[in-house]
RODREN-883527 format. One record per residue (C-alpha): chain; x, z, y. Coordinates in steps of 0.05 Angstrom, whole numbers, plus 32768, in hexadecimal, padded with zeros to 4 digits. Example, Ala and Ser with C-alpha at 12.3 -4.5 7.8 and 13.67 -1.06 7.14 Angstrom:
BEGIN
<'A' <80F6 809C 7FA6>> <'A' <8111 808F 7FEB>> 
//
This chain:
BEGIN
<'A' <8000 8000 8000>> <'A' <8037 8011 8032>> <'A' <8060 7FD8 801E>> <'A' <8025 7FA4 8030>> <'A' <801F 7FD3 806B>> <'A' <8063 7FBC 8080>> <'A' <8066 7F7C 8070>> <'A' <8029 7F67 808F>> <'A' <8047 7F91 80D4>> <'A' <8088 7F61 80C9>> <'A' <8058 7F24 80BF>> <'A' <8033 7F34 8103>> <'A' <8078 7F46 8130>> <'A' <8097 7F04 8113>> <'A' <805E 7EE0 812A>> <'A' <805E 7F03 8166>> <'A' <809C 7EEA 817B>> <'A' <8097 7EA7 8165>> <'A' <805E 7E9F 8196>> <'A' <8084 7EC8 81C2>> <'A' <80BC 7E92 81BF>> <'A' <8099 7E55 81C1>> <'A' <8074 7E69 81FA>> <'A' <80BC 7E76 821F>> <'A' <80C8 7E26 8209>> <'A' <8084 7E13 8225>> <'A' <8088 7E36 8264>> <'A' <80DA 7E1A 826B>> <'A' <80C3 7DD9 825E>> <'A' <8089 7DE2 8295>> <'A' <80B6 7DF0 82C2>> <'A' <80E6 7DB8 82B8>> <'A' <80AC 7D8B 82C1>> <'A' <809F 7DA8 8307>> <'A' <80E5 7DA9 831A>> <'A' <80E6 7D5C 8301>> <'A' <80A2 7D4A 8330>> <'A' <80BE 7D67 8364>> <'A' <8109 7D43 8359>> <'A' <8132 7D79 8338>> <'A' <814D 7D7A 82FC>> <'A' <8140 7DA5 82CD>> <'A' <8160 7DDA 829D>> <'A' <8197 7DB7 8279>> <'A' <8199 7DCE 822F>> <'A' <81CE 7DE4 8210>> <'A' <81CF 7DE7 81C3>> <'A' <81F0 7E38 81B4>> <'A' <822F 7E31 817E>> <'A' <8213 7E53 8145>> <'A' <8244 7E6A 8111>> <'A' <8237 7E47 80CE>> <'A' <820B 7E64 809D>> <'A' <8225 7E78 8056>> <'A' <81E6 7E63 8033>> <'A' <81E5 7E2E 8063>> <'A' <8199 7E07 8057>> <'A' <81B8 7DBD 804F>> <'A' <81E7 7DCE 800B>> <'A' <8229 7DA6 800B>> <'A' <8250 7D93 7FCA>> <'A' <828F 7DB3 7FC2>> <'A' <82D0 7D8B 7FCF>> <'A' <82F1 7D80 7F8D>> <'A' <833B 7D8D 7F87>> <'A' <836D 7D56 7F92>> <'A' <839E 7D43 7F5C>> <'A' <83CB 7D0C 7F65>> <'A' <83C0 7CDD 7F24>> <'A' <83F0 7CA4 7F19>> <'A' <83D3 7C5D 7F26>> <'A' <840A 7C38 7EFF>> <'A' <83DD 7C36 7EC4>> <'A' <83A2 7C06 7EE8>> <'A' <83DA 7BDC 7F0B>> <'A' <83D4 7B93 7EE8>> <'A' <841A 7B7C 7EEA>> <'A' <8424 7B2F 7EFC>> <'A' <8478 7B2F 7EFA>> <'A' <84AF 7B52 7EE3>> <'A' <84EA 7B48 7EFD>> <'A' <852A 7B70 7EE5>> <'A' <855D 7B83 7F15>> <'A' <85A1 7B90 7EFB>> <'A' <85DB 7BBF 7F12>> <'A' <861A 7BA8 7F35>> <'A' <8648 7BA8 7F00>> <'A' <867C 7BAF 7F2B>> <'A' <866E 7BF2 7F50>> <'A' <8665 7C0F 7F07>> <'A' <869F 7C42 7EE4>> <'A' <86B9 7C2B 7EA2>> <'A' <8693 7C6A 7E7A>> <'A' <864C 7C54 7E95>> <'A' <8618 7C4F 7E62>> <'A' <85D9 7C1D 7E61>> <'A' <8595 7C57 7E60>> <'A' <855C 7C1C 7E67>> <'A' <8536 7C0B 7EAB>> <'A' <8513 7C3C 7EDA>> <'A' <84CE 7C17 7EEF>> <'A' <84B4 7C0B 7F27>> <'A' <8471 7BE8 7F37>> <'A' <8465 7BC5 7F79>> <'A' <8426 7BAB 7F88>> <'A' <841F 7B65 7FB4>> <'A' <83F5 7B30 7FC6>> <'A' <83FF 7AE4 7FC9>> <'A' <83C4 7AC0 7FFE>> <'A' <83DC 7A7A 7FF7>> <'A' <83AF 7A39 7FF1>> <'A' <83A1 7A1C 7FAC>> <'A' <8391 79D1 7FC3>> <'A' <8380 79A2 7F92>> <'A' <8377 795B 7F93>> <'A' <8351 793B 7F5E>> <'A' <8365 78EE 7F4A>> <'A' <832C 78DB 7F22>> <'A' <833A 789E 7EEF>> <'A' <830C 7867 7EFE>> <'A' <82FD 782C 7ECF>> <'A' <82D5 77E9 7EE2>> <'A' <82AE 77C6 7EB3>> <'A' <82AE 7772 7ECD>> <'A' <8279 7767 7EA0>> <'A' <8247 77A3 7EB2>> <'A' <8262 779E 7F03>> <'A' <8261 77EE 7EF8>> <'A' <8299 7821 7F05>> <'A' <82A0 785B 7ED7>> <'A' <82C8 7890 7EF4>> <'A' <82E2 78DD 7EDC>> <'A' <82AF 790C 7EF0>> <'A' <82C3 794C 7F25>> <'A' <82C5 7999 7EFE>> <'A' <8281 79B4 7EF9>> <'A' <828A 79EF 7F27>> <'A' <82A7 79C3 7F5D>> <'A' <8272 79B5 7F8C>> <'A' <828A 7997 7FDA>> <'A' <82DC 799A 7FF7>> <'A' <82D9 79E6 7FEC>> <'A' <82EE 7A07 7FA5>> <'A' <82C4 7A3D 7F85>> <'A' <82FF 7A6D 7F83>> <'A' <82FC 7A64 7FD8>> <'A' <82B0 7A67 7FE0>> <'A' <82B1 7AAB 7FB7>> <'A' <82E6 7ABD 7FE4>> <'A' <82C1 7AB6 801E>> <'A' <8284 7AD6 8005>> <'A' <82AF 7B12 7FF2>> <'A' <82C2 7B17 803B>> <'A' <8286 7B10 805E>> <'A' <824F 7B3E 803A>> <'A' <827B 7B73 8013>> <'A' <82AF 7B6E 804D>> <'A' <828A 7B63 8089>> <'A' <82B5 7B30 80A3>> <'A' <829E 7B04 80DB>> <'A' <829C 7AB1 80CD>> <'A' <82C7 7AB3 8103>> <'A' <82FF 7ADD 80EC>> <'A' <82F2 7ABA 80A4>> <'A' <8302 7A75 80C9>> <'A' <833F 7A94 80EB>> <'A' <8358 7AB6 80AB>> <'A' <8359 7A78 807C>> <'A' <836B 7A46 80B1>> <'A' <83B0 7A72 80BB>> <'A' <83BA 7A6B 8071>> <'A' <83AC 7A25 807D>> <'A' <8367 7A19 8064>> <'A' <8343 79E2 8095>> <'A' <82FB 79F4 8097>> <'A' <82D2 79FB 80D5>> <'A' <82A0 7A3F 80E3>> <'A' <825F 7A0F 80D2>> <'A' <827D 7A05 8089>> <'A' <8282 7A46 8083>> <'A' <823E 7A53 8097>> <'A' <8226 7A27 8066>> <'A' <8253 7A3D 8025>> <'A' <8230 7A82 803D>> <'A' <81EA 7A6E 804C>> <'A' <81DC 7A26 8035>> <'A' <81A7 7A15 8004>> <'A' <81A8 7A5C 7FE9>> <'A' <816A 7A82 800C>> <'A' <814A 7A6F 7FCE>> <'A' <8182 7A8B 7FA3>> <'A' <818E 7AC8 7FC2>> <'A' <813D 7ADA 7FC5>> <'A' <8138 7ACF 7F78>> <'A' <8181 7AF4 7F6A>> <'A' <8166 7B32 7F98>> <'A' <811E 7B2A 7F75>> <'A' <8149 7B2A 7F2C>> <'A' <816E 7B69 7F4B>> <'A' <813A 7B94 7F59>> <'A' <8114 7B83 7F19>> <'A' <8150 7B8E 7EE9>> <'A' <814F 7BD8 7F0F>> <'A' <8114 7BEB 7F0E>> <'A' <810D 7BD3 7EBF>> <'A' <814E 7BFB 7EAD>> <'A' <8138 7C42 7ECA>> <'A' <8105 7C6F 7EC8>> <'A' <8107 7C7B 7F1B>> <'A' <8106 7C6D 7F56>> <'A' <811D 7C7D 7F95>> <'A' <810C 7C59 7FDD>> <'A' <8109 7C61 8029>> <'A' <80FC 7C3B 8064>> <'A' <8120 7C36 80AE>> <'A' <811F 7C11 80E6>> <'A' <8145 7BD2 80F8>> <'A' <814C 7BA5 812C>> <'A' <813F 7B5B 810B>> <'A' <8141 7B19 8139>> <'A' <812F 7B47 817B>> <'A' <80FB 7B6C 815C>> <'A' <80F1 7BA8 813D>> <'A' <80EB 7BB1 80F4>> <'A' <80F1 7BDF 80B9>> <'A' <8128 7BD8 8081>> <'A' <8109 7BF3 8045>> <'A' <813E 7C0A 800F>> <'A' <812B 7C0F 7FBE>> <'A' <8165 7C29 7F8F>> <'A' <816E 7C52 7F4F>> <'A' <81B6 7C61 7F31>> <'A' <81BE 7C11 7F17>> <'A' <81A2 7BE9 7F5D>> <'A' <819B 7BE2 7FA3>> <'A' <816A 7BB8 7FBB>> <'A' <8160 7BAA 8014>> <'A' <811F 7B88 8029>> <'A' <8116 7B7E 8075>> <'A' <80C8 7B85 808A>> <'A' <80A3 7B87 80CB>> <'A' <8076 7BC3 80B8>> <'A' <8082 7BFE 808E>> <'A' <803F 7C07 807C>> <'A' <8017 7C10 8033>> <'A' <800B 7BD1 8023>> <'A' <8053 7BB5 8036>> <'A' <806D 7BEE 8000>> <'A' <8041 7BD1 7FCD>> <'A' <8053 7B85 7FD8>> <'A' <809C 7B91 7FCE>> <'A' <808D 7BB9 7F90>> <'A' <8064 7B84 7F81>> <'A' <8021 7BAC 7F74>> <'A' <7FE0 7B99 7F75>> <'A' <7FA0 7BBA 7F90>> <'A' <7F9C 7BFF 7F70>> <'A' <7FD5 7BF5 7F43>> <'A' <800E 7C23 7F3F>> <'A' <804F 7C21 7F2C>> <'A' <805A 7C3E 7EE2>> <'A' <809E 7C68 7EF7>> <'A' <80BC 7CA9 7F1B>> <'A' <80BC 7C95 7F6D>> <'A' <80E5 7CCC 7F9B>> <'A' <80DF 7CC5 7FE2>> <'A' <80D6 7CEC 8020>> <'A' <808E 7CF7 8022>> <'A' <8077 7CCB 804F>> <'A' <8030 7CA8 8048>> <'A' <8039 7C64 8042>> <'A' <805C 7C82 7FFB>> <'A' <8028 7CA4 7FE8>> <'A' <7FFC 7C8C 7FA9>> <'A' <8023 7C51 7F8E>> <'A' <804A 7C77 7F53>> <'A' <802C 7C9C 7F1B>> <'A' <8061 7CC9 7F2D>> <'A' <8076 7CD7 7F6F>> <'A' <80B7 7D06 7F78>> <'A' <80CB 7D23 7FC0>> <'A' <810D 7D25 7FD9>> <'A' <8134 7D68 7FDB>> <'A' <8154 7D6C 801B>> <'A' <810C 7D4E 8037>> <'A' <80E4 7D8B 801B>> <'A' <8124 7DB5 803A>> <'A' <811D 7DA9 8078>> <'A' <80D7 7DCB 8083>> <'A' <8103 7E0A 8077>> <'A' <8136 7DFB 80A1>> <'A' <8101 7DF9 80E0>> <'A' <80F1 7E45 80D2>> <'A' <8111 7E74 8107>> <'A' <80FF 7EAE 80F2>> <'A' <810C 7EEE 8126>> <'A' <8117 7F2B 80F8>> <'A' <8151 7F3A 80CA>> <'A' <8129 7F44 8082>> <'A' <80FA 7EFC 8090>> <'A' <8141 7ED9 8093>> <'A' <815B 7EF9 805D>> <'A' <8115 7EE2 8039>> <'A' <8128 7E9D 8055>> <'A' <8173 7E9A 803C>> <'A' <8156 7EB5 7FF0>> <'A' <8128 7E7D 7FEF>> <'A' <815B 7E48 7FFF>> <'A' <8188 7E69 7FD1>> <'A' <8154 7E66 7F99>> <'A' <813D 7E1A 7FAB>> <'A' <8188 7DFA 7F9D>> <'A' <8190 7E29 7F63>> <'A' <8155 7E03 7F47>> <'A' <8175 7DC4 7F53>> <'A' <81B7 7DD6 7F40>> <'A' <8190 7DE5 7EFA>> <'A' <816C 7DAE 7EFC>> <'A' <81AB 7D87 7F04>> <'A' <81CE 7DB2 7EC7>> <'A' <8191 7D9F 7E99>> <'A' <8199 7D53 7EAC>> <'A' <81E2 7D4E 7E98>> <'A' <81CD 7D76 7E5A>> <'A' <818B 7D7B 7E47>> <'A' <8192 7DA5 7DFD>> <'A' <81B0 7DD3 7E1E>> 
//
């Protein structure tokens, strides 16, 4: 009886001073307004340096220990080349004990032109001209071997056309920033909608889950949301002008009332909601409506750090039971 006595006293004084403090906000916030109508400015806020927490809300992995491994073992050797000792800086009892090793890694960027001379024959009495036909996977003046090249640099290294052009041309490569545009762009739309269509089916076939998110994006001017599907196999990007229900179910390719027959995690939000059988929420998402609690007295934050501290236990179970689920 006492104890509820207590608690419910704590209950009312921490909500006390919650209104208590938001009504400080409201009335600062008041006045800033009337200072700004009348051509002031206002309180400028300064954000207090608060120590860091020990159970701090947002949990962080912790760094693993550095060991220096030897990389000599994944190092594809191309040449070896032995050097010998000056014979004649050696004293007659010297004795041969093998070769020390040393691996240095290099790289050659040279051209690999080739010029094709196809045979031709001519046939007087057909007035036809058979002639050697080109490698299969040679298609225009530009190698595959080049074209992969220059895919390599521009979407997994984010390198310009420009710099591309610059780059090969020093190595001697003559090619012009439109060719490159079209080894990168040319006649594959097509391609690269069915490869990314392929992608995202092959991922969501070989798992169980789920997760995606939307943000926005600025696209041609405008403003637009990049909406993000992955599991641990895929990543799959689709650039939409709306973020709403039914743009969620035409990339997952659903139909009216259909769902989707796997796990989904995401954030909550309600253009998510109702399209899995299953719908999982995000962690750090459900966190964060603990992390807005301030409370005033010493035993509610101590309630608040036990909670926290209970939550990522869970996970850090959860976790445990993944990696080994006899256990």
């Amino acid at each position: 009886m006492i104890e509820n006595l207590i608690t419910t006293f704590l209950n009312i004084i921490e909500g006390l001073l919650q209104r208590d403090q938001k009504n400080k906000e409201e009335i600062q916030k008041l006045k800033d307004e009337i200072n700004h109508l009348k051509g002031e400015k206002g309180k400028p806020e300064f954000k207090p340096n608060l120590p860091r927490k020990e159970n701090d809300i947002c949990k962080e992995k912790k760094a693993k220990e550095w060991k220096k491994r030897s990389k000599k073992q994944y190092v594809k050797v191309d040449t070896i080349e032995i050097l010998k000792v000056d014979k004649g800086a050696l004293p007659p009892d010297a004795i041969h004990k093998g070769y020390r090793c040393v691996v240095v890694q290099n790289v050659n960027f040279t051209t690999n032109n080739v010029k094709f001379k196809m045979e031709r024959y001519y046939s007087p009495s057909e007035k036809k001209v058979y002639e050697a036909k080109l490698p299969k996977e040679v298609d225009g003046e530009f190698g595959p071997q080049l074209k992969a090249f220059i895919h390599t640099l521009y979407f997994a290294c984010r390198v310009t056309e420009n710099k591309i052009q610059t780059l090969l041309s020093e190595r001697g490569i003559i090619i012009s920033k439109g060719q490159i545009s079209n080894i990168l762009i040319k006649d594959k739309q097509e391609k690269f909608s069915k490869e990314k269509n392929d992608i995202l089916t092959a991922g969501m076939e070989c798992s169980n889950y789920f997760h995606i998110d939307d943000t926005g994006a600025r696209h041609n001017g405008m403003n637009y949301y990049t909406h993000a599907i992955c599991n641990q196999f895929f990543s799959a990007f689709f650039i939409r002008p709306r973020k709403n229900k039914e743009t969620i179910k035409a990339i997952l390719g659903l139909k009216n009332g259909e769902k989707i027959n796997k796990i989904m995690l995401s954030d909550d939000a309600r253009q998510f909601k109702l399209l899995a059988l299953y719908h999982a929420l995000c962690w750090l998402h459900e966190v964060r409506h603990f992390k807005k609690l301030n409370p005033f007295l010493e035993w509610h934050r101590k309630k608040l750090i036990w909670v926290l501290s209970e939550i990522w236990q869970f996970y850090e179970s959860l976790k445990e039971y993944k990696e080994n689920p006899n256990e």
